[in-house]
Backbone as a printed PyTorch tensor [residue, N CA C, xyz], in Angstrom:
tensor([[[  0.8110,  -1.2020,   0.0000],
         [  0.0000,   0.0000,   0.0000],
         [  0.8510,   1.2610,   0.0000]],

        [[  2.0130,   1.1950,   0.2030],
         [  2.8940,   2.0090,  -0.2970],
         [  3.3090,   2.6290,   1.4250]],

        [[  3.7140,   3.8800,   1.1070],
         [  4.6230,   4.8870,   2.3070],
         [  2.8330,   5.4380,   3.2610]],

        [[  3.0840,   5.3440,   4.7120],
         [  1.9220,   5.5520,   5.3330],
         [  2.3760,   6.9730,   5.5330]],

        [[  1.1110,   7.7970,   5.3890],
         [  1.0880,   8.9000,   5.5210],
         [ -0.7620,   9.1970,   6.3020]],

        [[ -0.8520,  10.2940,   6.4480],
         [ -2.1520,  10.3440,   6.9560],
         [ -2.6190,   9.1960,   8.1240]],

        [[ -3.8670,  10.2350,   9.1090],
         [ -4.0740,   8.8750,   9.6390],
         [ -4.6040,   7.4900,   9.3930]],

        [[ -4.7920,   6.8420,  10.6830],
         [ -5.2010,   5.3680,  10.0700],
         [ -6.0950,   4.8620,   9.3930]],

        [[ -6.3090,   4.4150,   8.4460],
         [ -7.7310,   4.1990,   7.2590],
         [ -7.9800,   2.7360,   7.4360]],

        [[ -9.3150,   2.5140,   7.8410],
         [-10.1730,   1.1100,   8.4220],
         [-11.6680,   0.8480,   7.9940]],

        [[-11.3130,  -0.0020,   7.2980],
         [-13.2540,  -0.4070,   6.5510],
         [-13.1700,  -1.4830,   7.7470]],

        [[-14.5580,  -1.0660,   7.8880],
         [-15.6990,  -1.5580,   8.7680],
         [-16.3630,  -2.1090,   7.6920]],

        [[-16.7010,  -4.0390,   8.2160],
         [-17.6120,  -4.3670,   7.1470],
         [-18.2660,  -5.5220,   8.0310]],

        [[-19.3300,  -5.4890,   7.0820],
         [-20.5000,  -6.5550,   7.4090],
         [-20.4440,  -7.9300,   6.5480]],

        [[-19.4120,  -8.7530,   6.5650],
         [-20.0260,  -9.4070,   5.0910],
         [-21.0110, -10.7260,   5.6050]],

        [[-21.4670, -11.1360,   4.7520],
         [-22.7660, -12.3700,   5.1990],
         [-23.6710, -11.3240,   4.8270]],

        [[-24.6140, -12.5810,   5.2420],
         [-25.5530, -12.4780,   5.4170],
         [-26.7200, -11.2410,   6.8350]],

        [[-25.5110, -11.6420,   7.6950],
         [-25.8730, -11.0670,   8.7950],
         [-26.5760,  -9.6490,   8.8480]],

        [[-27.7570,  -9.4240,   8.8920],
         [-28.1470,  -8.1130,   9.0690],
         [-28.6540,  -7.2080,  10.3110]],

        [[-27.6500,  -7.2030,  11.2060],
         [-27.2490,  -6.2270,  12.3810],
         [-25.9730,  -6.0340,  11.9930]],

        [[-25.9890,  -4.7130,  12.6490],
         [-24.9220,  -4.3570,  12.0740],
         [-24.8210,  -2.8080,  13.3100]],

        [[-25.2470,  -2.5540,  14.3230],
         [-25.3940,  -1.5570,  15.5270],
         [-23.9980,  -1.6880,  15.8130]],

        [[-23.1380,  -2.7470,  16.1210],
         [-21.8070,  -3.1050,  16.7600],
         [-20.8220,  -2.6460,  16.1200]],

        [[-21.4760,  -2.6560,  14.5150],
         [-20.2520,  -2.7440,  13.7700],
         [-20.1550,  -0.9310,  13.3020]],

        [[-21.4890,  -0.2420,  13.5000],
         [-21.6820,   0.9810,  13.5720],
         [-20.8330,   1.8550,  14.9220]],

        [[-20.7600,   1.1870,  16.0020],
         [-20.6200,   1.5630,  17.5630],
         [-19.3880,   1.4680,  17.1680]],

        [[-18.1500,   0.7100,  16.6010],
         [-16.9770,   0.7090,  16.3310],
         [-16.6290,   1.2680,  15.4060]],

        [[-16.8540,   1.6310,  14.1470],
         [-16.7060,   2.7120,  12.9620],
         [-16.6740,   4.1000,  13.5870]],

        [[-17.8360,   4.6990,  14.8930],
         [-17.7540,   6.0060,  15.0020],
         [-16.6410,   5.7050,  16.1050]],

        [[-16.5000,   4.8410,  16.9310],
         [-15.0970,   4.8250,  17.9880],
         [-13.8750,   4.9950,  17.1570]],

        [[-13.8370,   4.3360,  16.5470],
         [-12.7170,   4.4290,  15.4860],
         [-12.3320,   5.7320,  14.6950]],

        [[-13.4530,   6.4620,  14.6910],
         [-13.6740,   7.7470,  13.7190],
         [-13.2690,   9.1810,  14.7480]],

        [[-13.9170,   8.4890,  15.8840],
         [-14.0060,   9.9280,  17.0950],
         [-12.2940,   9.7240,  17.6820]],

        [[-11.5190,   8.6330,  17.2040],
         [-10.0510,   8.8860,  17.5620],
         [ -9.0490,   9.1240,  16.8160]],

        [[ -9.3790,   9.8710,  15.6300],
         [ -8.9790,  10.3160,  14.5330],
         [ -8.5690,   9.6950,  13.4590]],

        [[ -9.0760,   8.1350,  13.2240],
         [ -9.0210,   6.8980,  12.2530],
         [ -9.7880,   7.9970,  11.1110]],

        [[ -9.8710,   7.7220,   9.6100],
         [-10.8360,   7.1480,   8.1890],
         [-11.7220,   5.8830,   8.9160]],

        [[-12.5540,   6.2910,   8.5220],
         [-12.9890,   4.6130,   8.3120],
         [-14.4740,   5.0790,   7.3510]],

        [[-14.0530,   3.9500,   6.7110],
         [-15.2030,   3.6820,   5.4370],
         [-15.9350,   2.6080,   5.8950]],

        [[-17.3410,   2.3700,   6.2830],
         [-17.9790,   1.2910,   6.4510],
         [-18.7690,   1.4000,   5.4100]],

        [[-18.7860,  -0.4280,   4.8980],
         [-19.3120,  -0.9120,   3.7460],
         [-20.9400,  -0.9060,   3.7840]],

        [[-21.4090,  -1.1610,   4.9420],
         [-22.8810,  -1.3990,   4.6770],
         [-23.3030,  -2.6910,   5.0560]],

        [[-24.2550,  -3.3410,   4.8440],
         [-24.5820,  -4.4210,   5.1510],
         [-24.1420,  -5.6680,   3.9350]],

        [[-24.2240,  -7.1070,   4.4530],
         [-24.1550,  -7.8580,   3.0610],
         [-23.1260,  -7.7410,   1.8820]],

        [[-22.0100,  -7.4720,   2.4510],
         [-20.6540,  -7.4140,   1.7160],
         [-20.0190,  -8.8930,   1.4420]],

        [[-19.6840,  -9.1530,  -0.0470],
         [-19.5350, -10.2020,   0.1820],
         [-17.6170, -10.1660,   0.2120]],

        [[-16.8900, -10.9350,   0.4890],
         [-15.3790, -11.0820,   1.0470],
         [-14.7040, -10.0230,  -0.1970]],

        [[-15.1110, -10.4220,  -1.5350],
         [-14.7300,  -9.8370,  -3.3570],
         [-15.1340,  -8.1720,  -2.8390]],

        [[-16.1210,  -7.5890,  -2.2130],
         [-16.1680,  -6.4880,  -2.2270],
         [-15.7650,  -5.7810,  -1.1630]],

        [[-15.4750,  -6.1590,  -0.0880],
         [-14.9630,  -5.8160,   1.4000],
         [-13.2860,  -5.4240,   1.1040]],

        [[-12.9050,  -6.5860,   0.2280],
         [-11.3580,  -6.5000,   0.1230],
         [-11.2830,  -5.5420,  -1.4020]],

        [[-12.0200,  -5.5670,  -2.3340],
         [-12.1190,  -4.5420,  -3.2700],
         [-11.9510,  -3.1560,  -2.7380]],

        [[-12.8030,  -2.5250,  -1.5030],
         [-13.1040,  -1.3490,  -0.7330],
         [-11.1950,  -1.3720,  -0.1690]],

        [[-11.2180,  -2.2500,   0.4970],
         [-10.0130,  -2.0900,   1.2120],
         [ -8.5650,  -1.2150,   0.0110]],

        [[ -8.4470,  -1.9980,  -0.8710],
         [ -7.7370,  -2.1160,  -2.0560],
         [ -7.8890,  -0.3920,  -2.6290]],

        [[ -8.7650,  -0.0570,  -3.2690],
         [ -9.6390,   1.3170,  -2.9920],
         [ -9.6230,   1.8870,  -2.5220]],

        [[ -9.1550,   1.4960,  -1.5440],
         [ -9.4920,   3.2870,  -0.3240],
         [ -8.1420,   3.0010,   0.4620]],

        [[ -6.9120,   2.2340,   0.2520],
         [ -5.8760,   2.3280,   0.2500],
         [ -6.1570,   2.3540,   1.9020]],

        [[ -6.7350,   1.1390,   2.6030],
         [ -6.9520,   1.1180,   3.8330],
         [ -5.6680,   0.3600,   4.4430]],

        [[ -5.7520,   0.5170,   5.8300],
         [ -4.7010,  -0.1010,   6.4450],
         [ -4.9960,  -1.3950,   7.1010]],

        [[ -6.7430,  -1.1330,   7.5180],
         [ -7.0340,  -2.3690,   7.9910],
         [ -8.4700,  -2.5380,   7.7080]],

        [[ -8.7480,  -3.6660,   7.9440],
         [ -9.9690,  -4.2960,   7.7340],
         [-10.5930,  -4.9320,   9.0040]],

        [[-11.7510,  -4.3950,   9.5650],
         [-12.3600,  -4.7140,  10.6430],
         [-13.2950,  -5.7450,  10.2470]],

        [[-13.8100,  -6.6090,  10.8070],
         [-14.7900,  -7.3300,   9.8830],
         [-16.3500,  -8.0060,  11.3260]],

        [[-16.8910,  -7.3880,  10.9580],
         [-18.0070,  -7.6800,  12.2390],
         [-19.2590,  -8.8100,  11.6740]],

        [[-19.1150, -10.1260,  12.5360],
         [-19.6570, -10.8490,  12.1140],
         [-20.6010, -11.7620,  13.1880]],

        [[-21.9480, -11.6300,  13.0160],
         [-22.8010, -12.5290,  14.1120],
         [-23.4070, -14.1300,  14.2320]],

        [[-23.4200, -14.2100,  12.3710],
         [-23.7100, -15.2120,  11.7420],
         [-23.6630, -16.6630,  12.1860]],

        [[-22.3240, -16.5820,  12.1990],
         [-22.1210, -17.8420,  12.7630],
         [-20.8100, -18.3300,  11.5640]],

        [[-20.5070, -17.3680,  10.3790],
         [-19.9690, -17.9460,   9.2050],
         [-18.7160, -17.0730,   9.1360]],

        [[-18.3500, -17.0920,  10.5680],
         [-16.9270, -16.4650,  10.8580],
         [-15.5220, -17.1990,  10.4190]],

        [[-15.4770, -18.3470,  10.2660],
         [-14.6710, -19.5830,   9.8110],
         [-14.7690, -18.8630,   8.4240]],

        [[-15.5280, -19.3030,   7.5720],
         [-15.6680, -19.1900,   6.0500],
         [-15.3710, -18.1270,   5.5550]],

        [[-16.0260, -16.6750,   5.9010],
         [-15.6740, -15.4270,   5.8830],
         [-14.7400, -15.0380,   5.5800]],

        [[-13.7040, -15.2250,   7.3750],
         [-12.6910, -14.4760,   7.5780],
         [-11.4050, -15.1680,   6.5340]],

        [[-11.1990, -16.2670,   6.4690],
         [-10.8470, -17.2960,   5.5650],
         [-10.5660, -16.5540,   4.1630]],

        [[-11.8610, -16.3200,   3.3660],
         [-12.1190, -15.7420,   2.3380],
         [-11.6900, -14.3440,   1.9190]],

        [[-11.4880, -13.7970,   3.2140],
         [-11.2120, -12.4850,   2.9110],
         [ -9.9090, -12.3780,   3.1830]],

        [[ -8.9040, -12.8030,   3.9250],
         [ -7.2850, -13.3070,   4.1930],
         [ -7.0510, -14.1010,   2.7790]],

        [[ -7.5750, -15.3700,   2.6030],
         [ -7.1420, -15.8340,   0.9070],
         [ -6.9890, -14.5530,  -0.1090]],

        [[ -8.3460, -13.5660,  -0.1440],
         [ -8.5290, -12.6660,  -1.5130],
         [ -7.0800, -11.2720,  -1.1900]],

        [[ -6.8130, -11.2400,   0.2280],
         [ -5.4200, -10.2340,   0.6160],
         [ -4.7360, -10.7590,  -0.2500]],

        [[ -4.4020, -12.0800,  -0.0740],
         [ -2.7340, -12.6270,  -0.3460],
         [ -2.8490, -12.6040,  -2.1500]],

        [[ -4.0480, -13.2880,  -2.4970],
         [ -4.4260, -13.6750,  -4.0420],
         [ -3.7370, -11.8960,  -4.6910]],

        [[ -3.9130, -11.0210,  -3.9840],
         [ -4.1530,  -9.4830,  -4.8000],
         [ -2.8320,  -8.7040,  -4.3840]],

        [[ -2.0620,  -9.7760,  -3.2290],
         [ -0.7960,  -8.8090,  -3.0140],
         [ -1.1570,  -8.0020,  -2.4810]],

        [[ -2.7070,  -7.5620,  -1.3030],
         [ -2.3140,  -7.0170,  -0.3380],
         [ -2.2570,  -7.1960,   1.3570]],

        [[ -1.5350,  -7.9200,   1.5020],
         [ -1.6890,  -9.2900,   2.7530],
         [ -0.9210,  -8.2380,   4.1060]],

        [[ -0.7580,  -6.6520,   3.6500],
         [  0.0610,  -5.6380,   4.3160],
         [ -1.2880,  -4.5990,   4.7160]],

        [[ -2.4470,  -5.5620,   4.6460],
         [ -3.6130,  -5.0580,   5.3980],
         [ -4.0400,  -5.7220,   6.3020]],

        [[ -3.9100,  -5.5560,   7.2100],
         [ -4.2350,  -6.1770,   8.9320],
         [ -6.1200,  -6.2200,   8.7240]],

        [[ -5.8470,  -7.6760,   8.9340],
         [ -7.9490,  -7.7390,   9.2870],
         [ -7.9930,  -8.6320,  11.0500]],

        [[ -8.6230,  -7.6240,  11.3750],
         [ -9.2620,  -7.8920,  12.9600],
         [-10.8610,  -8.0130,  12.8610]],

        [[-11.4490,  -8.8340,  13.8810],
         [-12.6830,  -8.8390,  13.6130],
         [-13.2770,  -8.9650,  15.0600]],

        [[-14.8480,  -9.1090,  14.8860],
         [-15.7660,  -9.5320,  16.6310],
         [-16.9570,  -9.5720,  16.1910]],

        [[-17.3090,  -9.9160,  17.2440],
         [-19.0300, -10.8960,  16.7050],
         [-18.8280, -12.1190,  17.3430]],

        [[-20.3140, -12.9520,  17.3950],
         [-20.4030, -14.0570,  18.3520],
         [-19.4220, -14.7130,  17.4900]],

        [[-18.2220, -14.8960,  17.9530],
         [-17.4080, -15.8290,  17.9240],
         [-16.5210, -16.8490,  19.2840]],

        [[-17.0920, -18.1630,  18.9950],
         [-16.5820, -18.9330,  20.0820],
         [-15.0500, -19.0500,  20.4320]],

        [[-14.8240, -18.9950,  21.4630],
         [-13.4930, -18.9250,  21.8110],
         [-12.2220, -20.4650,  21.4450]],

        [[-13.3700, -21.4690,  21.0580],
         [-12.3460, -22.3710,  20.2420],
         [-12.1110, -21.9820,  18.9240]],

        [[-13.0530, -21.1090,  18.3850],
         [-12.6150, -20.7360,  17.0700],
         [-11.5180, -19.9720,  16.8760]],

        [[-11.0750, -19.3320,  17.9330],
         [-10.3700, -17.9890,  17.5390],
         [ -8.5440, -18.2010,  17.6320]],

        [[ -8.5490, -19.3670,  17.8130],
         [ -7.0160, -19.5160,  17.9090],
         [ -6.5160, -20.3010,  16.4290]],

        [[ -7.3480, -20.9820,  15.5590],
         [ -7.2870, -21.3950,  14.2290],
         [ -7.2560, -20.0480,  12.9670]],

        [[ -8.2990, -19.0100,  13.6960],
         [ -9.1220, -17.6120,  12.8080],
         [ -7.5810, -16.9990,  13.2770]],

        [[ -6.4730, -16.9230,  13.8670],
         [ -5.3540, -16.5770,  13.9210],
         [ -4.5130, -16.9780,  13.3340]],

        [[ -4.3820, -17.8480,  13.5830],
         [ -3.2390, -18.9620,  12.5570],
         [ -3.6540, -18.7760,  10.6690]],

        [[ -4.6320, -18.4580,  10.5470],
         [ -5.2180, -17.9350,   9.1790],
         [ -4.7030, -16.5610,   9.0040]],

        [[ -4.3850, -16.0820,   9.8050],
         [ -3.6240, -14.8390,   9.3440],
         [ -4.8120, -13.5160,  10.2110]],

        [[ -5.7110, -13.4940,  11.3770],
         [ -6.1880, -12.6640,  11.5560],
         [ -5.2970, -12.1820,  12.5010]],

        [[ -5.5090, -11.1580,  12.9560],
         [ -4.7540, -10.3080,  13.4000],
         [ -5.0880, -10.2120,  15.1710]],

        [[ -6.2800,  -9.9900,  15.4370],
         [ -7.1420,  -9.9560,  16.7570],
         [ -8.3340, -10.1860,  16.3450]],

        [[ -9.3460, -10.9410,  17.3520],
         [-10.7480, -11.1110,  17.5310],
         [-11.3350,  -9.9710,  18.9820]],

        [[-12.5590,  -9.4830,  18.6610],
         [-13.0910,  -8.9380,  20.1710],
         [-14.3880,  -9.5670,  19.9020]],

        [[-14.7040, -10.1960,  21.3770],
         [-16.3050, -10.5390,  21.5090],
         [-16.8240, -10.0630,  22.0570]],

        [[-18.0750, -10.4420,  22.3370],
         [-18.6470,  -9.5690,  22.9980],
         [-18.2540,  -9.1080,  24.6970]],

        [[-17.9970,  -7.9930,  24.6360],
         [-18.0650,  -7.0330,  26.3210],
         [-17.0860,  -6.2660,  25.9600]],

        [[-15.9340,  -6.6670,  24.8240],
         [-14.8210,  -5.8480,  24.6890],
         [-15.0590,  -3.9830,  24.2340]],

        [[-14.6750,  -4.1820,  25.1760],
         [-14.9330,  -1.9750,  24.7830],
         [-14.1060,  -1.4790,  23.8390]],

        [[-14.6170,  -0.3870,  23.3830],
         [-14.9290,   0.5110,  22.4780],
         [-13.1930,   0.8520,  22.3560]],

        [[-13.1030,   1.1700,  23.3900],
         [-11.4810,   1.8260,  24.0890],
         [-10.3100,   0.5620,  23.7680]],

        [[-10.9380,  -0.1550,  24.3760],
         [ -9.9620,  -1.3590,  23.4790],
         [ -9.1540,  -1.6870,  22.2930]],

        [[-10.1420,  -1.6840,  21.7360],
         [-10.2870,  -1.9010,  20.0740],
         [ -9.3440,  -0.5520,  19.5950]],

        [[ -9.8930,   0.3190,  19.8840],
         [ -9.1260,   1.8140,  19.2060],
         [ -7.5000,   1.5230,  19.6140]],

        [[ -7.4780,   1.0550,  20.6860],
         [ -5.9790,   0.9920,  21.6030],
         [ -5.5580,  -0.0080,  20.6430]],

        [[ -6.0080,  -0.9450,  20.4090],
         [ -5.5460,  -2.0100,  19.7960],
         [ -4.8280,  -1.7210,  18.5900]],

        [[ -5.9270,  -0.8950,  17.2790],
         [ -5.6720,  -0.5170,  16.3000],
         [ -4.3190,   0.4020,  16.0890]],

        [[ -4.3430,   0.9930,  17.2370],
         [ -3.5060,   2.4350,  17.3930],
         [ -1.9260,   1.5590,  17.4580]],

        [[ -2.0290,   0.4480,  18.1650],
         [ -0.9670,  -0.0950,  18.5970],
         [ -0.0660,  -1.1930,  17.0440]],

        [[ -1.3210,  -1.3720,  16.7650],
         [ -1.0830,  -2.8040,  15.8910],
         [ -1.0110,  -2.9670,  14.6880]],

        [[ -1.6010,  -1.9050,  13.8680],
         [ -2.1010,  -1.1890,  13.0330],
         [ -0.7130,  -0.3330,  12.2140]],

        [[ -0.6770,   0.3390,  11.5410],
         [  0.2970,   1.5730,  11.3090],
         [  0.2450,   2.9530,  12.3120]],

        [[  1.3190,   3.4290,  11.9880],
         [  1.0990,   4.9800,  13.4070],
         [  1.2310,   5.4700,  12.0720]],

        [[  0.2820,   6.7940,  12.3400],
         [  0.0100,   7.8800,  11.4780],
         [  1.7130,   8.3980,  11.2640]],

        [[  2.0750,   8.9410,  10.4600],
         [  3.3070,   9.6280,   9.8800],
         [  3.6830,  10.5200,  10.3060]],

        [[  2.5010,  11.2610,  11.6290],
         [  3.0500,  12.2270,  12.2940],
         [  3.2940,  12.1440,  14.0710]],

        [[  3.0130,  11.2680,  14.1120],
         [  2.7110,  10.2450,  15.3870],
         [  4.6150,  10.2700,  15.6950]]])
């Protein structure tokens, strides 16, 4: 994605099926009110357009909020389509009911961090801030 400049740029996405999407809203403006970009996709993104956006908007990371249950398949899909496109130098973190045996495999796949549910707002931003790229003026 080239030389980081500006602050941190993070799509927020929904992909599935899943249509709630309040959580994934509650983290886009946390993310936004600490001086992140963030582009959220909308609902019903499928992995081809989440990582298209990413690619596009020359993001740094990819949040991915998922309730479904099709967090395995998903996150999977959207780490394969990074590497397939050469951009695997985009960090994807995600949260949503995800079981805690899942999340040590959804790592080893290349995710970055999971938050489930209770994890605060403050967290996540800390996380990003940390894990993420530092802004160029930072």
């Amino acid at each position: 994605m080239g030389v980081a400049a500006g602050p941190i740029r993070v799509v927020v996405a929904k992909p599935g099926l899943d249509g709630h999407d309040r959580g994934a809203k509650v983290i886009a403006r946390a993310l936004r009110d600490a001086g992140m970009e963030v582009i959220y996709t909308g609902l019903h993104q499928t992995p081809e357009q989440i990582v298209d956006t990413a690619i596009q908007e020359d993001a740094d990371a990819i949040g991915l909020s998922i309730l479904s249950g099709a967090h395995n398949t998903l996150f999977a899909a959207v780490i394969d389509l990074l590497k397939e496109r050469d951009a695997e130098d985009i960090k994807v973190f995600g949260g949503g009911i995800i079981p805690e045996a899942d999340i040590p495999p959804l790592k080893e796949k290349g995710v970055a961090e999971i938050f489930t549910p209770g994890a605060t707002t403050a967290s996540i931003v800390d996380w990003v801030r940390a894990n993420v790229r530092q802004p160029a003026d930072a």
